[in-house]
C-alpha positions as CSV (number, residue, x, y, z in Angstrom):
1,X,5.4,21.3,1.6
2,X,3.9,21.1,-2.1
3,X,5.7,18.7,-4.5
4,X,4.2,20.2,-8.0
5,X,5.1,16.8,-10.3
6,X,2.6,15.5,-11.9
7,X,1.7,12.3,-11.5
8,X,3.3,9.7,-14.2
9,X,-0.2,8.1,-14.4
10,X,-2.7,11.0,-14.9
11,X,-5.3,8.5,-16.3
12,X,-5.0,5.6,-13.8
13,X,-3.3,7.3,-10.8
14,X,-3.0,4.3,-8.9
15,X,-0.7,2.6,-11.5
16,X,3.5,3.0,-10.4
17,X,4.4,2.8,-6.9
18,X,2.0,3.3,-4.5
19,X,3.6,3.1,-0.8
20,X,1.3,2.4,1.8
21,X,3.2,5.0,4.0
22,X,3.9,4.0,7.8
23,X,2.7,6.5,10.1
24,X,5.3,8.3,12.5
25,X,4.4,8.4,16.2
26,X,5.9,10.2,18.8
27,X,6.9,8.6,22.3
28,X,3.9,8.8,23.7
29,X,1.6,7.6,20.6
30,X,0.4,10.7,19.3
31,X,0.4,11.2,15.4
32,X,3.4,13.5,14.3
33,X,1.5,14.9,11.3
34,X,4.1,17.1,10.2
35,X,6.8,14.3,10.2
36,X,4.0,12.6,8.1
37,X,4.0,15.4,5.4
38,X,8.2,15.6,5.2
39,X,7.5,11.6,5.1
40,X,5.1,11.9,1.7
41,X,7.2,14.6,0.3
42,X,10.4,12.9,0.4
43,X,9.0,9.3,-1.3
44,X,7.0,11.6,-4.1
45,X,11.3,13.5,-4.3
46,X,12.6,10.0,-4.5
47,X,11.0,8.4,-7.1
48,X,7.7,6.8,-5.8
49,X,4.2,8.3,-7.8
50,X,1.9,8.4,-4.8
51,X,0.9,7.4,-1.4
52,X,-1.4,5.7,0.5
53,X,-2.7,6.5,3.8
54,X,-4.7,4.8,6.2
55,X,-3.5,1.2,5.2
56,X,-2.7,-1.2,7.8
57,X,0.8,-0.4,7.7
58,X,-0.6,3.2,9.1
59,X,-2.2,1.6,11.4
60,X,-5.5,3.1,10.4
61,X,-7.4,0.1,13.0
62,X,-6.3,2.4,15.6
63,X,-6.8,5.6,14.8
64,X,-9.5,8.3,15.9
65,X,-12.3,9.1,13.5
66,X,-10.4,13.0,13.4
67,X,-6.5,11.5,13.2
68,X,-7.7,9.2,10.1
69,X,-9.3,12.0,8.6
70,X,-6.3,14.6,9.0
71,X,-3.6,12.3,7.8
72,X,-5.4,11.7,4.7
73,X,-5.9,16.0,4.2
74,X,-2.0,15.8,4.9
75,X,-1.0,13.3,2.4
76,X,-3.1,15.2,-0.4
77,X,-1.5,18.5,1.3
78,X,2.0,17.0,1.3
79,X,1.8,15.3,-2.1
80,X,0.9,18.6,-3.8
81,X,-2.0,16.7,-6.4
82,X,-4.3,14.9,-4.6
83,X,-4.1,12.3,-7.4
84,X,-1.0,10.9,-6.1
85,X,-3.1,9.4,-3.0
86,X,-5.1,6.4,-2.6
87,X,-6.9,6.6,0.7
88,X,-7.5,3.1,2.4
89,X,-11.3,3.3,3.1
90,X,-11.7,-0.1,4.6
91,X,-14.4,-0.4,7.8
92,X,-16.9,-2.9,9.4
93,X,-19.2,-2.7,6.8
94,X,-20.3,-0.4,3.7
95,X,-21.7,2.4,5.5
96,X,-18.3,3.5,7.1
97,X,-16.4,2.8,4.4
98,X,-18.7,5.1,2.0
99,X,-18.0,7.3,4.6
100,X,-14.3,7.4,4.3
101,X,-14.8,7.1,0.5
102,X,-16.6,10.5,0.9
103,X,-13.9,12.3,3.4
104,X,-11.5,11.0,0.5
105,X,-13.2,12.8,-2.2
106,X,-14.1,16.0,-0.4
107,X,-9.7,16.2,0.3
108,X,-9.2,15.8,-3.3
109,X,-7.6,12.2,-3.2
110,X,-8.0,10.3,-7.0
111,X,-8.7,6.9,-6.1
112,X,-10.0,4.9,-2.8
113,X,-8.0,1.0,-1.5
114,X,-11.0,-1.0,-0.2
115,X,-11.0,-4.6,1.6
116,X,-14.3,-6.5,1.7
117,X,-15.9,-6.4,4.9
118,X,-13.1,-6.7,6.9
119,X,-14.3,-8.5,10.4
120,X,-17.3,-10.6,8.5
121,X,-16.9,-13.7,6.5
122,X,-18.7,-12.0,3.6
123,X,-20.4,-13.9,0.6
124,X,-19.9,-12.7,-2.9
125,X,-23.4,-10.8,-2.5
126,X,-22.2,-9.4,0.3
127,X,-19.0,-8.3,-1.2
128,X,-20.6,-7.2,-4.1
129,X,-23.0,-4.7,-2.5
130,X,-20.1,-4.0,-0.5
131,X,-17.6,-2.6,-3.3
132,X,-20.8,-1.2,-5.4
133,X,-21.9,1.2,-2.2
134,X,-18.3,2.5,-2.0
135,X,-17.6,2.9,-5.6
136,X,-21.3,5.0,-6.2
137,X,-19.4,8.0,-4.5
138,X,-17.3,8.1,-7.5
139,X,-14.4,7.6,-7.0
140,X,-12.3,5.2,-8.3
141,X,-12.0,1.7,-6.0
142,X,-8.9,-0.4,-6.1
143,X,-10.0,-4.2,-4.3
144,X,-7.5,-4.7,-1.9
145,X,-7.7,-9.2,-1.5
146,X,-5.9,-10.0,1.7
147,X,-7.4,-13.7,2.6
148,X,-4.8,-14.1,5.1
149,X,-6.4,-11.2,7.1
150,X,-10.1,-10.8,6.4
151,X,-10.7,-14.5,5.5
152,X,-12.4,-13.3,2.6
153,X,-11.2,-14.5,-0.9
154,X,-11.4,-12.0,-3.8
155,X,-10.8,-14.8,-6.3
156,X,-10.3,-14.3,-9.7
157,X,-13.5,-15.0,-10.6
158,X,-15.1,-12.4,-8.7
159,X,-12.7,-9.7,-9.3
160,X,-14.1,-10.1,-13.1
161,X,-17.9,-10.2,-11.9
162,X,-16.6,-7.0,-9.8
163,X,-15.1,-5.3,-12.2
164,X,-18.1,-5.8,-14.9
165,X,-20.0,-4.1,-12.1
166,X,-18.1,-1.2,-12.6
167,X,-17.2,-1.5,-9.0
168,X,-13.1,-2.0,-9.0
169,X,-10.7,-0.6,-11.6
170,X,-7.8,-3.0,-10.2
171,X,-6.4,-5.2,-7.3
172,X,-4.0,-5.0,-5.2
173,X,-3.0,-8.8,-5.0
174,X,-2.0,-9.9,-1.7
175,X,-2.7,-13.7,-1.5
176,X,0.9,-14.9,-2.3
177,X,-0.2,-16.8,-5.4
178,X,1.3,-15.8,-8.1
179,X,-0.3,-17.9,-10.8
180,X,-3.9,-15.9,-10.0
181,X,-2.1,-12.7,-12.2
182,X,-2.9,-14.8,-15.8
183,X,-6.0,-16.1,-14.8
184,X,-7.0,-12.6,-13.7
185,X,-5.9,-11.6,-16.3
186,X,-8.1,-14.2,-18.3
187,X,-11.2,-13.1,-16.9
188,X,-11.3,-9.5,-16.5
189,X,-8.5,-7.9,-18.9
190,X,-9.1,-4.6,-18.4
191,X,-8.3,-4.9,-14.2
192,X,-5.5,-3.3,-13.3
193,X,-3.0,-5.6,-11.2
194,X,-1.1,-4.3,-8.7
195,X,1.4,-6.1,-7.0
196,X,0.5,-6.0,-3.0
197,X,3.2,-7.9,-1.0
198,X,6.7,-6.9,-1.2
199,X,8.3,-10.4,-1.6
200,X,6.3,-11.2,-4.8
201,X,7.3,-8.2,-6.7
202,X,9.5,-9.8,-9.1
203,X,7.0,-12.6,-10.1
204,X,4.2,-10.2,-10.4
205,X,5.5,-7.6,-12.3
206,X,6.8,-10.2,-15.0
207,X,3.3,-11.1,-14.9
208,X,2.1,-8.2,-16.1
209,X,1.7,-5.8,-13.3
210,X,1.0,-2.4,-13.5
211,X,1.5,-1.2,-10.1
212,X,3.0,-1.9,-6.2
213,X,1.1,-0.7,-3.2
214,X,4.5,-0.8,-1.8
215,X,5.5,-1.3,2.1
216,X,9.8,-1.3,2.0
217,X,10.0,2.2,0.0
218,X,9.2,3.7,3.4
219,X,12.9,3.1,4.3
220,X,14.4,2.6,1.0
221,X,12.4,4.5,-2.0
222,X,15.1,5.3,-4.2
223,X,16.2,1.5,-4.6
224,X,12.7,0.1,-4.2
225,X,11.9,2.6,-7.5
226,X,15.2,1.2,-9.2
227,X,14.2,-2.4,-8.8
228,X,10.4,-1.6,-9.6
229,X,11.0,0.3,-12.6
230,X,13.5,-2.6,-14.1
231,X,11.0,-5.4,-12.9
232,X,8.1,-4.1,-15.1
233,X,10.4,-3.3,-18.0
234,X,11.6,-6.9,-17.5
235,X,15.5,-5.7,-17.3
236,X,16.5,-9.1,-15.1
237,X,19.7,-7.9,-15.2
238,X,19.3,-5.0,-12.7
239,X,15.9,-6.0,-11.1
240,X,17.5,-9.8,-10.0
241,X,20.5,-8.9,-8.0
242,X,18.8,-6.3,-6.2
243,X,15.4,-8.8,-5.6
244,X,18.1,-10.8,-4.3
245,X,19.4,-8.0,-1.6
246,X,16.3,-6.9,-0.3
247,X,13.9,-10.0,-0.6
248,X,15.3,-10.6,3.3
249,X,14.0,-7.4,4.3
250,X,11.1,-8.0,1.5
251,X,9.8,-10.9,3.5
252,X,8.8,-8.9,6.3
253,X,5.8,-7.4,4.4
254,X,4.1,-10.6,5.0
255,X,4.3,-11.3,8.4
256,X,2.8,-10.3,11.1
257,X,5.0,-7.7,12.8
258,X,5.5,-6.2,9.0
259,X,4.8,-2.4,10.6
260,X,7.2,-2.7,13.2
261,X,9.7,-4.1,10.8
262,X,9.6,-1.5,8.5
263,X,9.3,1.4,11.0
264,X,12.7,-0.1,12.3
265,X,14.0,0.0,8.9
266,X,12.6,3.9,8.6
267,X,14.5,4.6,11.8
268,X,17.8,2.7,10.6
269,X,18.0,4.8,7.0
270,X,17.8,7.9,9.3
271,X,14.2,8.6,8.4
272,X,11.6,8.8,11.6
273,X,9.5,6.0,11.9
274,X,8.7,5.6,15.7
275,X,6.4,3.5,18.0
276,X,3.4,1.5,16.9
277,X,0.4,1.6,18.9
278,X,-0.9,-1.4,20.8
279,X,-1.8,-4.0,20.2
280,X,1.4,-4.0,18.3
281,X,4.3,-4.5,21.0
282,X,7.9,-3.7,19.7
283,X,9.6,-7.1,17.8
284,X,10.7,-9.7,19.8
285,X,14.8,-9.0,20.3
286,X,15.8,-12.1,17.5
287,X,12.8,-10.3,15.4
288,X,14.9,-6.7,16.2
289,X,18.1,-8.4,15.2
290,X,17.4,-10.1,12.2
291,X,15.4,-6.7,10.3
292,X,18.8,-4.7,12.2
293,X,21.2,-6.9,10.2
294,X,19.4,-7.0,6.8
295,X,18.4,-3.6,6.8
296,X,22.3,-2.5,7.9
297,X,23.8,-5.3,5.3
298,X,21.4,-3.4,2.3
299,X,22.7,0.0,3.4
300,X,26.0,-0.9,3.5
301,X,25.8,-1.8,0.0
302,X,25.0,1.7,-1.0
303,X,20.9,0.9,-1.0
304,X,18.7,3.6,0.4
């Protein structure tokens, strides 16, 4: 199951699309690793650069110390360069996410997605020491700013006293505010942005966005590529209409039942998605009929 591409980005591996991959689950909860290689084989075929494992959206929060650390050996197995993967390395505290920064390494993954501490309202000294402990194993760290989640804030301003520490090479943006891409921009502009919600794609990647740790190319990678690829060239005239079509479905990255939402996409475009493990219950049956009809309306317009 080797893909032998080479990575569009050799230099800055995390740059292009990025899909935080969903996890397949059988029936009864257990990882199906080998659907998760065919899974990271087929986005690499389709037209997405690399993967990232161990995201929320593989719901890493309930994993085993031994499943986290397999899926990430099978994404670097699957993707055939372990370039192409971005482990997320998030934890408690610094300690276990140096730990998963070092499990990373020793698969061969290129690059590491870290949030601050994720169950600790963190200062910026905290955050600080935080990001420099995990990026001293050496790989490179992508910031991952999800206020919404960890109530932590990776302003602009800190992302440029973060990234003078030499402890982040970019961001994966996920606060929803679009105008923070030209101020960080402003203050740090050698940070890589990377768009980090679905529904801001557009906006972002006119804004000079390098990269999208992507959630929707689970179920659709060949169109999410098309629409990324004419976003950041700034070809409105194929990125807008197709914004248009899947911003519905798009929209679902940010809420709260966003893995359940795209594995019912997955399972719609005939690719497996499966169960999510509690405390994720499966979508309420108006949440289950509105993703059914926006995700049938895009692939009866030929979108996949």
């Amino acid at each position: 199951m080797v893909n032998a591409q080479a990575p569009v980005h050799r230099d800055r591996p995390w740059r292009g699309i990025m899909v935080a991959t969903a996890l397949p689950l059988r029936d009864d909860g257990s990882v199906d690793h080998d659907a998760y290689a065919r899974h990271v084989v087929r986005l690499i075929a389709e037209g997405c650069d690399g993967v990232v494992p161990n995201g929320s959206l593989g719901e890493y929060q309930t994993l085993t110390d031994d499943e986290r650390a397999r899926v990430v050996r099978t994404a670097v197995e699957a993707a055939g360069d372990g370039a192409r993967v971005m482990p997320g390395v998030s934890a408690y505290g610094a300690a276990g996410a140096r730990r998963w920064a070092e499990q990373a390494a020793e698969a061969g993954a290129g690059s590491v997605l870290l949030l601050p501490p994720n169950a600790y309202r963190a200062g910026e000294a905290a955050v600080r020491d935080h990001f420099a402990a995990v990026a001293a194993v050496g790989l490179p760290v992508v910031a991952y700013n999800n206020p919404l989640d960890t109530k932590v804030d990776l302003t602009p301003a800190l992302l440029a006293r973060l990234h003078a520490d030499g402890s982040v090479v970019a961001v994966k943006e996920f606060s929803g505010d679009v105008r923070r891409a030209y101020e960080i921009a402003e203050l740090a502009p050698d940070l890589d942005l990377l768009v980090g919600a679905d529904d801001v794609l557009l906006e972002l990647a006119l804004a000079g966005a390098v990269g999208w740790v992507a959630g929707y190319p689970n179920a659709l990678p060949r169109t999410c590529a098309a629409l990324y690829r004419a976003a950041v060239a700034g070809d409105l005239g194929t990125a807008l209409p197709l914004y248009r079509s899947l911003h519905p479905l798009f929209r679902w990255d940010s809420k709260t039942e966003f893995v359940q939402a795209i594995k019912l996409s997955m399972d719609l475009a005939g690719h497996h998605g499966g169960v999510c493990r509690p405390p994720r219950l499966p979508l309420a049956p108006e949440q289950e009929a509105a993703v059914r009809a926006a995700t049938e309306k895009v692939l009866a317009e030929g979108h996949a």
